[in-house]
TORGU-141874 format. One record per residue: residue number from 0; residue in one letter; y negated, x negated, z negated of N, C-alpha, C in turn. Coordinates in Angstrom, 2 decimals, always signed. Each point is the difference from the previous one (the first is absolute). Layout:
N
     i   aa      n.py      n.px      n.pz     ca.py     ca.px     ca.pz      c.py      c.px      c.pz
   NUM    a         Y         X         Z         Y         X         Z         Y         X         Z
...
! end
This chain:
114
     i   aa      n.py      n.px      n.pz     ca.py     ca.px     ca.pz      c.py      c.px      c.pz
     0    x    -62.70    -72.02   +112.84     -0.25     +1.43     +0.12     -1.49     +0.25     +0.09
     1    x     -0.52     +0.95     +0.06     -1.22     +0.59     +1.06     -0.51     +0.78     -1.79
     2    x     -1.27     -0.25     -0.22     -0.10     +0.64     -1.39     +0.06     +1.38     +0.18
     3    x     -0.31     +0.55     +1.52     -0.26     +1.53     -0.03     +1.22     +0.52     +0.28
     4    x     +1.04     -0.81     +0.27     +1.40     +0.71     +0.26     +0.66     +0.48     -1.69
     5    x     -0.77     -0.46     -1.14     +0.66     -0.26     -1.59     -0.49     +1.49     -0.21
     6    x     -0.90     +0.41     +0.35     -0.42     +1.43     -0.36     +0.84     +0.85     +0.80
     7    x     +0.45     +0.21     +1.07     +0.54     +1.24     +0.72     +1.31     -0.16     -0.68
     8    x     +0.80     -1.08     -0.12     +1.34     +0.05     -0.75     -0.14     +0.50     -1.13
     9    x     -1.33     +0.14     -0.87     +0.22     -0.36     -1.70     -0.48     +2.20     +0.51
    10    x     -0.42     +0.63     +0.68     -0.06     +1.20     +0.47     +0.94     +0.30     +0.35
    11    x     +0.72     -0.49     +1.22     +1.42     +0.41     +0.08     +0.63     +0.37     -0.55
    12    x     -0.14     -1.29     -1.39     +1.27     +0.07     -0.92     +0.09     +1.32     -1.08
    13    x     -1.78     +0.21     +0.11     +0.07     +0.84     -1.11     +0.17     +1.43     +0.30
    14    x     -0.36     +0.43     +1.73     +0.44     +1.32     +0.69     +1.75     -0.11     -0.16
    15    x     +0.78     -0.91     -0.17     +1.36     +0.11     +0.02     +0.40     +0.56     -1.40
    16    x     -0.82     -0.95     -1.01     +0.58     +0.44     -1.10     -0.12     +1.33     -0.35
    17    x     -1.50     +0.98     +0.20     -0.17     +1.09     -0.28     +0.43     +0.88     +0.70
    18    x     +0.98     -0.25     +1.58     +0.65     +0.71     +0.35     +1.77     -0.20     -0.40
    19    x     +0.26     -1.13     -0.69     +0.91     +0.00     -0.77     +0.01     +0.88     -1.28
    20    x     -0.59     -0.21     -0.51     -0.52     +0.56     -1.46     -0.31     +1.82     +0.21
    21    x     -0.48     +0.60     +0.99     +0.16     +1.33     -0.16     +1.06     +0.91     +0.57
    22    x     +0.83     -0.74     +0.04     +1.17     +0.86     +0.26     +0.94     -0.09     -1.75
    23    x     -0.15     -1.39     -0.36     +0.66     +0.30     -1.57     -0.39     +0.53     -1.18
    24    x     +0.63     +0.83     -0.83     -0.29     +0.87     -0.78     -0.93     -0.89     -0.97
    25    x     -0.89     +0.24     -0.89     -0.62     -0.56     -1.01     +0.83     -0.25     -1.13
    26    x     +0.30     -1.31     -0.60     +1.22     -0.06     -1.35     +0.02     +0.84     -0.80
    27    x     +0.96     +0.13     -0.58     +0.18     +0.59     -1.37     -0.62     -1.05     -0.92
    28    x     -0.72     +1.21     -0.76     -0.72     -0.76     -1.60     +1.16     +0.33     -0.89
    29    x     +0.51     +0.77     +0.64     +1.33     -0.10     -1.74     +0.42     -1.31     -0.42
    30    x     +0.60     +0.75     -1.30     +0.50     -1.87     -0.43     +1.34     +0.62     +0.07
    31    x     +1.32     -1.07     +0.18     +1.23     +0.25     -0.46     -0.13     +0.88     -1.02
    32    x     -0.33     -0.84     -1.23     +0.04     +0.79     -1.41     -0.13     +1.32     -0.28
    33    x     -0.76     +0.59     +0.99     -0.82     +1.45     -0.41     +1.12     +0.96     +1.65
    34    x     +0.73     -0.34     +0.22     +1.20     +0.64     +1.10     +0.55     +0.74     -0.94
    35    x     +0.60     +1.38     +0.24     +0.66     +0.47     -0.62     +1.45     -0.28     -1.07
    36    x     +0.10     +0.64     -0.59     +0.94     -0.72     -0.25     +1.77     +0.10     +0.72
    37    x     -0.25     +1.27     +0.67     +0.89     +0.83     +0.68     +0.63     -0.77     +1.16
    38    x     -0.74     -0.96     +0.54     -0.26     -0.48     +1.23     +1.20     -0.97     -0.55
    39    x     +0.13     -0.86     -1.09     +1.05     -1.11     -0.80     +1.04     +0.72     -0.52
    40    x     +0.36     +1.24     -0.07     +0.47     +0.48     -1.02     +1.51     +0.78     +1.24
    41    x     +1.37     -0.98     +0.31     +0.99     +0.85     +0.74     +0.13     +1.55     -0.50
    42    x     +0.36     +1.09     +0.20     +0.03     +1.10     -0.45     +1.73     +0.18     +0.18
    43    x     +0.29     -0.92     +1.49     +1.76     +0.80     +0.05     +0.25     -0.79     -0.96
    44    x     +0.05     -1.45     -0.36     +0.80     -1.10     -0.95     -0.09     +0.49     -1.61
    45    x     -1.64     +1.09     -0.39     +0.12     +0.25     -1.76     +1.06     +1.26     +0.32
    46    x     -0.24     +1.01     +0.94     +0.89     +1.14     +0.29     +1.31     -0.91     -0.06
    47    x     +0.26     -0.23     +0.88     +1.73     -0.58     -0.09     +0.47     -0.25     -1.60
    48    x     -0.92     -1.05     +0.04     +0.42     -0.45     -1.87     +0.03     +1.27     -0.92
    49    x     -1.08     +0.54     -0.11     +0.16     +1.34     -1.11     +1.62     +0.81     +0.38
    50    x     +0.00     +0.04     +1.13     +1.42     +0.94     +0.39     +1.15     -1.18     -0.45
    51    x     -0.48     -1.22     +0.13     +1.41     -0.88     -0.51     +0.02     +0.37     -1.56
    52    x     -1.21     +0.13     -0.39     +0.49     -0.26     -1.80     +0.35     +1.49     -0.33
    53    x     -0.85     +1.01     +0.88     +0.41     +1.81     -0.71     +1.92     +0.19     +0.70
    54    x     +0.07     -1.00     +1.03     +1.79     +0.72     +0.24     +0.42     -0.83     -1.51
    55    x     -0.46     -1.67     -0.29     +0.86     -0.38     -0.74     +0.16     +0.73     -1.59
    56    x     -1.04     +0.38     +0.03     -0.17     +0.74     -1.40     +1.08     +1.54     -0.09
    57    x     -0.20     +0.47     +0.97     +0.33     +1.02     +0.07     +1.79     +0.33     +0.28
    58    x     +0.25     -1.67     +0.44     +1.75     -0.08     -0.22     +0.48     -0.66     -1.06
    59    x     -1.21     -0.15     -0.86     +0.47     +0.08     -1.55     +0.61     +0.96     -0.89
    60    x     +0.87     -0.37     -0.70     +0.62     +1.17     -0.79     -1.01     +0.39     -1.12
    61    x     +0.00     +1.58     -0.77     -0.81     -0.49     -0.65     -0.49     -1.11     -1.62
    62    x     +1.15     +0.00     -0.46     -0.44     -0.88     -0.81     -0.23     -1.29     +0.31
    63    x     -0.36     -0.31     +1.25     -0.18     -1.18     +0.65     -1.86     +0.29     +0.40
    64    x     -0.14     +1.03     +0.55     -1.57     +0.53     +0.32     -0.40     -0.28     -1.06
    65    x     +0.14     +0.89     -1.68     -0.39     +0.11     -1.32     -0.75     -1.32     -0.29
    66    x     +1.22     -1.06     +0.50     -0.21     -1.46     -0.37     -1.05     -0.37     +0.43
    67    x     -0.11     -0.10     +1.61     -1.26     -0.48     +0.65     -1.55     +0.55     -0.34
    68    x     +0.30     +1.54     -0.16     -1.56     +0.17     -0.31     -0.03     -0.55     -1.73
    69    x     +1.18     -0.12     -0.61     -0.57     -0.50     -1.25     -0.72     -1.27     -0.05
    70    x     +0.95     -0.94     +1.19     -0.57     -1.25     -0.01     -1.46     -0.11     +0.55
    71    x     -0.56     +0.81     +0.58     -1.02     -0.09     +1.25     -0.62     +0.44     -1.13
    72    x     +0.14     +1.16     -1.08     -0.78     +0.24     -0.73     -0.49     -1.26     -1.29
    73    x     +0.86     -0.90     -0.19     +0.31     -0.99     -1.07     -1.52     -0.97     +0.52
    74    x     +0.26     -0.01     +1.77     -0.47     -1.52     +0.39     -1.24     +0.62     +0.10
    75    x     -0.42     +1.00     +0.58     -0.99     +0.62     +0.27     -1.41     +0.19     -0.97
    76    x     +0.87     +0.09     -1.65     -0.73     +0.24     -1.15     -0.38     -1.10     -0.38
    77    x     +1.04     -1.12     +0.46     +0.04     -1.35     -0.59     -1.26     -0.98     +0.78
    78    x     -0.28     +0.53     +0.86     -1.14     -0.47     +1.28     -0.88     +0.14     -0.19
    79    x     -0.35     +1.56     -0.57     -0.88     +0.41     -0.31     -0.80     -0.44     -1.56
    80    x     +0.60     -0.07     -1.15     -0.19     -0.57     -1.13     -0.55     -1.42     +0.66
    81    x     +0.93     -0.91     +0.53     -0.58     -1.45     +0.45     -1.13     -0.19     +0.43
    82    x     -0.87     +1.59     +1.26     -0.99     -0.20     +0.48     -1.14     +0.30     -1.22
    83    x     +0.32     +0.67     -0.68     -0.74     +0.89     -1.45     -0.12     -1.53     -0.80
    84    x     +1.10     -0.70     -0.32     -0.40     -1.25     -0.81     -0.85     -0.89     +0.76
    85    x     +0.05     -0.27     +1.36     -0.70     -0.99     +0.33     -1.36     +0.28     -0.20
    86    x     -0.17     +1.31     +0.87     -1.46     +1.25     -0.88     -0.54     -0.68     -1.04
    87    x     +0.10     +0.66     -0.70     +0.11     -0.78     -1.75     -0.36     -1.33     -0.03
    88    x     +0.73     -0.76     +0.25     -0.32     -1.88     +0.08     -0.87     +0.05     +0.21
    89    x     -0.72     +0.63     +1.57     -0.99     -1.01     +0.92     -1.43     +1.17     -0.64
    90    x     +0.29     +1.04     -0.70     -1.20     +0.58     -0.89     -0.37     -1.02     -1.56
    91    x     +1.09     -0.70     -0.68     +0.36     -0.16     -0.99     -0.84     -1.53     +0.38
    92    x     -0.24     -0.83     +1.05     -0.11     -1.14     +0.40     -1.51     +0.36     +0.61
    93    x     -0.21     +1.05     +0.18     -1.65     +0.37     +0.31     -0.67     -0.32     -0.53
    94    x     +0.72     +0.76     -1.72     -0.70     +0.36     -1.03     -0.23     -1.37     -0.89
    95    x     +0.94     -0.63     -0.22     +0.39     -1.78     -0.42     -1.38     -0.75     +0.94
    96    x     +0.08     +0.38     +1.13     -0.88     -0.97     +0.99     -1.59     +0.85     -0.72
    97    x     -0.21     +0.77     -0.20     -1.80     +0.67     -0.18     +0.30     -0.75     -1.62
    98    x     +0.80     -0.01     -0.60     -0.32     -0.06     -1.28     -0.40     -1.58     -0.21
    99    x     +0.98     -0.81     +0.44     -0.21     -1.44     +0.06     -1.25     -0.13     +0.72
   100    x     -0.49     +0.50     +1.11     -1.13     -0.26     +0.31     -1.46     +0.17     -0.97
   101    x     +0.34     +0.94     -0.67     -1.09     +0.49     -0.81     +0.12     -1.11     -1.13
   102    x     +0.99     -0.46     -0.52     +0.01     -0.86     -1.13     -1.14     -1.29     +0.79
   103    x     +1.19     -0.61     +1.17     -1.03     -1.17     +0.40     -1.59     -0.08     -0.28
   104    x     -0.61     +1.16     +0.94     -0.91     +0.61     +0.16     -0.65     +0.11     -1.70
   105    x     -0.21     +0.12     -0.63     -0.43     +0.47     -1.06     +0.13     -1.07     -1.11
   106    x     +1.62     -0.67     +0.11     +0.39     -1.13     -1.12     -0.12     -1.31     +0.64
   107    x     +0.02     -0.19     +1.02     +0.22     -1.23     +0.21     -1.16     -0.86     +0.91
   108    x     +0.11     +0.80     +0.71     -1.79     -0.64     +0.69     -1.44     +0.06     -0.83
   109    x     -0.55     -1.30     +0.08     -1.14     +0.43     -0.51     -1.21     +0.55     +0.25
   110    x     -0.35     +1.18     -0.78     -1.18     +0.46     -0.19     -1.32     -0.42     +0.94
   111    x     -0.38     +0.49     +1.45     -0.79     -0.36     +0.90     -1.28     +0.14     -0.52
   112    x     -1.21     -0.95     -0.18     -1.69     +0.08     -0.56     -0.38     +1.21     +0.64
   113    x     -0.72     +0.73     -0.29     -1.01     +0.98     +1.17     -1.38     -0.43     -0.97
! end
């Protein structure tokens, strides 16, 4: 090859690309993550379902309804207490973790010269 023929191609190439390149839109900087959430979220499939569980509820007799919201109320409270205890633990394990630290700190390492 001809050294001066390496330049008009390596020009060529690059008038192609930038007439490739301005006809396509500039990317999206979005991330997946930050997409709505609406965009994932079927609307006919939760609609359908809510209408499956309000007909089934609703061809309940009622001391059969009574039952369900009692139960929904049972599990519901019961969920809630569980999230309240774990609460609790992981404050209770804070407080265990600063305290043991301070012992180390104070009892067990020795005393640095200044």
């Amino acid at each position: 090859m001809n050294p001066q023929e390496n330049p008009d191609y390596e020009r060529r190439l690059q008038e192609l690309e930038a007439e490739l390149n301005k006809d396509k839109p500039l990317p999206s900087v979005e991330m997946p993550f930050r997409q709505p959430l609406e965009r994932y979220i079927n609307r006919s499939q939760i609609e359908s379902s809510r209408n499956r569980v309000l007909n089934w509820f609703n061809s309940l007799p009622k001391p059969g309804k009574v039952a369900v919201v009692a139960i929904a109320v049972i599990v519901g409270a019961s969920l809630f207490l569980s999230l309240l205890r774990l609460v609790a633990s992981l404050i209770s394990l804070a407080i265990l973790g600063v305290i043991l630290y301070l012992v180390y700190k104070f009892f067990v390492t020795p005393p640095s010269p200044k």
